[in-house]
N, C-alpha and C positions, 0 to 999 in steps of 0.2 A: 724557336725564334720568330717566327711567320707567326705564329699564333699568339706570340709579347705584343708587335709591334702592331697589329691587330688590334687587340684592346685598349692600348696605347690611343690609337686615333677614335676607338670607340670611345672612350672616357671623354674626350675632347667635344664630343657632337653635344653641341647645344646651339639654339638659336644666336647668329651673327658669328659663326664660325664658318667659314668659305671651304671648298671643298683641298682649294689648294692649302690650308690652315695643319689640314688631315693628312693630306701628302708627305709634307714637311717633316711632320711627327714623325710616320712611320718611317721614313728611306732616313732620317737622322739617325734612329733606333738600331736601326737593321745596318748601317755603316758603321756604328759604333762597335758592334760586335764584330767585326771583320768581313763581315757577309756582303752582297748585292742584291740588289731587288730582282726578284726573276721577272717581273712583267718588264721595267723599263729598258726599252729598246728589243724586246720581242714584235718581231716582223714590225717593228717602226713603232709600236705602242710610249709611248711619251711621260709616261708618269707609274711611280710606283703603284701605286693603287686603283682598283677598277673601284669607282665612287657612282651607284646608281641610284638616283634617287625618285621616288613615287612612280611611276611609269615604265622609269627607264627597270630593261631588265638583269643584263649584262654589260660589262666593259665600260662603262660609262668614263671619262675622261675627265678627271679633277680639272676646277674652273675656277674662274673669279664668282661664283655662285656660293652668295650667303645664306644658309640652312634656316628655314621659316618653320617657326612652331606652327605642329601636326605633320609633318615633312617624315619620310618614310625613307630612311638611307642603307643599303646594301653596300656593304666595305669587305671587300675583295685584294688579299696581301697575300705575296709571295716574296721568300727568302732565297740565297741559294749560298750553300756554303760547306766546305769541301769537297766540293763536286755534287751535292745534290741538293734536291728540293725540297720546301715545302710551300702547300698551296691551301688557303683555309680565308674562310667568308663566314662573313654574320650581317646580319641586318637588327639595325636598333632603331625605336622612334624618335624624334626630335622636340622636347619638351612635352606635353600632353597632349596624345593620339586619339584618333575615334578608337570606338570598339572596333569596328570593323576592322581596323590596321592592326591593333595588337593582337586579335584572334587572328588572322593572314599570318603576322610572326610567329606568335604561337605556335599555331599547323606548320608553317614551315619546320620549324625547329625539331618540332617533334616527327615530319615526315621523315630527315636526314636520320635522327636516332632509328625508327622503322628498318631504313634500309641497314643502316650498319647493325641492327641483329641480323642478319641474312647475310652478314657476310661472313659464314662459314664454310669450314672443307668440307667440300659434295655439295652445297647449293651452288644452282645454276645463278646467272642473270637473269633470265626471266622470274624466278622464285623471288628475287629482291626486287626488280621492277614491279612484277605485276602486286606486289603488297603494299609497295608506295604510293601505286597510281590508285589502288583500290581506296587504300586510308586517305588522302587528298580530295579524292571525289567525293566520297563519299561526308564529307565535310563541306560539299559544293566550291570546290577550287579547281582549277586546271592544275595542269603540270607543263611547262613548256619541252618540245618535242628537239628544238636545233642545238640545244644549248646545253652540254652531257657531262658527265664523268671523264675519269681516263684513268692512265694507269700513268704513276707517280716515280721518278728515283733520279736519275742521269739525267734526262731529257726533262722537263715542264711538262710537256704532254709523250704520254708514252701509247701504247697499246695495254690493255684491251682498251673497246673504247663503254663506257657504262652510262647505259641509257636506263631513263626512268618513266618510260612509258610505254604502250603498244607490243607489249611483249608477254606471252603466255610460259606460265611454268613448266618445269621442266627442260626449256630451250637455254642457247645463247649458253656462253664459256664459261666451266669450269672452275669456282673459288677454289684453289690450290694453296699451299701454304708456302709461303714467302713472298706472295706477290701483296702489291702496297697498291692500292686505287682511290679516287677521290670519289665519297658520297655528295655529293651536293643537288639533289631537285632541285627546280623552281617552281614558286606555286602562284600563282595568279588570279585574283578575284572574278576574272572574266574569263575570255577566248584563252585558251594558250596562245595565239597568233602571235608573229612579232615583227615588225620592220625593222631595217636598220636606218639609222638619220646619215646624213648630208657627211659627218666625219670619217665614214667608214665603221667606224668601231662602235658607237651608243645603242645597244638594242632597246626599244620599247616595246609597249604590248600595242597591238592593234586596235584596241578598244580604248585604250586610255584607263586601263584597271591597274590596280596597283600590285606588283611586284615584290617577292620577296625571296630571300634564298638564305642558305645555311651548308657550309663545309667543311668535311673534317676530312683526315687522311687516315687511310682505315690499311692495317698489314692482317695481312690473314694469316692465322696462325695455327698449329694444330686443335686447338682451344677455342675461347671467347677472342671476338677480333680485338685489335690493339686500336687504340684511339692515339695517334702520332703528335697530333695537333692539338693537344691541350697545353694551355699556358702555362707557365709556374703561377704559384699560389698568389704573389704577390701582385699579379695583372689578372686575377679573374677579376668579371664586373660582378656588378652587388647583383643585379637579375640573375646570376651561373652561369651565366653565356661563357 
């Protein structure tokens, strides 16, 4: 359902479309099926959707802000419905992008696929971090350090918590089978650095580089991990996202 109502607003992103346009979509989508938006009204957070655009990294706060062709938007949806969650993000361009932006998507996209083959029983966290942070860089991107994973079901954010950088193999917790955690890095043309702005909530990068992320919700299982957060057929975008 998080992952419908997700491409639902992705489909929507074209220039002279405002962020609250995006909003709309999604929390109508996700109410129509019986559900609630797990972000709105998390510790005060105001809107279904975390909507980041170019800069910004995380959380970003739907606005009267009309989406400019070349515009780089990160769209951030969460569901919640019979008592649990889902939580899944994609980043799409906004009319026609530099290269720079769609190689940024790109690598993003393909960083999050990385970690979810590592999420197997007996690999560590470190085993799946330090393969992200390797593939990322090694493409000339950062990974942002504050902004992580977590473990998914009851709660929005649970334990463990799943970091995607600074971490050597072999360490850090245990992929066990039936536990559910979100892959999501962030990958940034510059610094990893990030402030936060004047709302509390909008992270940017400190450089003013652009931003991009990708999330899936991954169940570990005795096998190939489960991909949670895939749409039905009739809401994939033409790109596969």
């Amino acid at each position: 359902m998080a992952a419908n109502a997700l491409r639902l607003a992705a489909r929507a992103v074209r220039p002279g479309v405002s962020l609250l346009d995006l909003d709309r979509i999604a929390e109508a989508y996700i109410r129509k099926q019986g559900a609630t938006p797990s972000f709105k009204g998390y510790h005060g957070f105001p809107a279904t959707l975390c909507t980041s655009v170019n800069d910004r990294v995380v959380h970003g706060i739907p606005s009267s802000y009309v989406l400019q062709e070349g515009d780089v938007i990160a769209i951030d949806c969460g569901a919640k419905l019979d008592g649990f969650h889902g939580d899944t993000c994609l980043t799409v361009g906004v009319g026609q992008i530099t290269e720079e932006a769609r190689r940024l998507i790109q690598t993003a996209q393909l960083a999050m696929f990385v970690g979810i083959e590592h999420c197997r029983t007996g690999f560590r966290l470190g085993d799946m971090a330090s393969a992200v942070q390797a593939f990322a860089e090694e493409r000339g991107y950062s990974i942002v350090r504050e902004y992580i994973g977590h473990g998914l079901g009851r709660a929005l954010h649970e334990e463990p918590q799943v970091v995607f950088a600074e971490q050597k193999p072999g360490t850090g917790f245990r992929m066990e089978p039936g536990m559910v955690i979100t892959i999501e890095p962030i990958l940034n043309t510059g610094s990893h650095k990030c402030v936060v702005e004047a709302d509390g909530w909008t992270v940017r990068t400190k450089d003013g580089g652009l931003s991009a992320q990708f999330e899936h919700d991954i169940a570990i299982t005795r096998g190939d991990p489960e991909i949670l957060s895939l749409p039905d057929a009739e809401y994939e975008l033409e790109d596969g996202f």
